[in-house]
N, C-alpha and C positions, 0 to 999 in steps of 0.2 A: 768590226763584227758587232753588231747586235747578239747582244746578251740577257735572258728575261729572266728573273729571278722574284720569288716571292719573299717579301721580309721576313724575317725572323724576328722581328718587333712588334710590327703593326698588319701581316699581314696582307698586304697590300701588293700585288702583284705589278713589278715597271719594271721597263727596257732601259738599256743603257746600251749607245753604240760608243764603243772604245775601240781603241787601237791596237786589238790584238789579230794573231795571225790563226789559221788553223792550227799551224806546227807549236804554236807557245800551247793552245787550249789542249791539245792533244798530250804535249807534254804535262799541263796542270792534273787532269785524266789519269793520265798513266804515276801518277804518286807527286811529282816534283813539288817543292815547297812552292809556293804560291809567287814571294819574293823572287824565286829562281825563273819560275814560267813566264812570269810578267815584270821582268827590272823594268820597265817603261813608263809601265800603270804607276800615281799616287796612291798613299794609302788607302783613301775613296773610296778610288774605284776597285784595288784590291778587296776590299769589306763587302764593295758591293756583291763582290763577286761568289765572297763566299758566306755571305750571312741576308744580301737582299736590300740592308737596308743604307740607307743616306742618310749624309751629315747631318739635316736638317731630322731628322728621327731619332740618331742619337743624341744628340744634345737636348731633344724632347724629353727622350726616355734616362738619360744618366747625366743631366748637364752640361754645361761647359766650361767646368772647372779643369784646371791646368796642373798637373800633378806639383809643377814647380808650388803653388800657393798652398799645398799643404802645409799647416801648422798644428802639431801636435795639440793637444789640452794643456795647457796649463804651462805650455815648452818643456815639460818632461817629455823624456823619449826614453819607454819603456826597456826593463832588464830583461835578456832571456838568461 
């Protein structure tokens, strides 16, 4: 299914054809969590779907830092 979605980044309005069915989009539609409508879909193209934009945008717009390579300042790890 062709899917056209505008970014939520940059604006930019692209299609993506994936692999879903009318019965997943319908169920997406009707509330189900996203993970639930589309187990099939990558992260990707779930993002794509519901924010527009692509890998290549994100890691434009927020990097592609790896949550694993967080290191605190200083290796303190603050008190609550």
């Amino acid at each position: 299914m062709k899917i056209k979605r505008t970014s939520m980044l940059s604006g930019k309005e692209r299609t993506m054809d994936l692999p879903v069915t009318d019965e997943q989009f319908a169920k997406f539609e009707a509330g189900a969590l996203i993970q639930d409508a589309f187990p099939n879909l990558t992260d990707s193209q779930r993002e794509f779907i519901l924010t527009g934009s692509t890998d290549d945008e994100w890691d434009e717009a927020f990097g592609d830092e790896d949550e694993d390579d967080f290191e605190p300042i200083d290796g303190d790890i603050p008190a609550f």
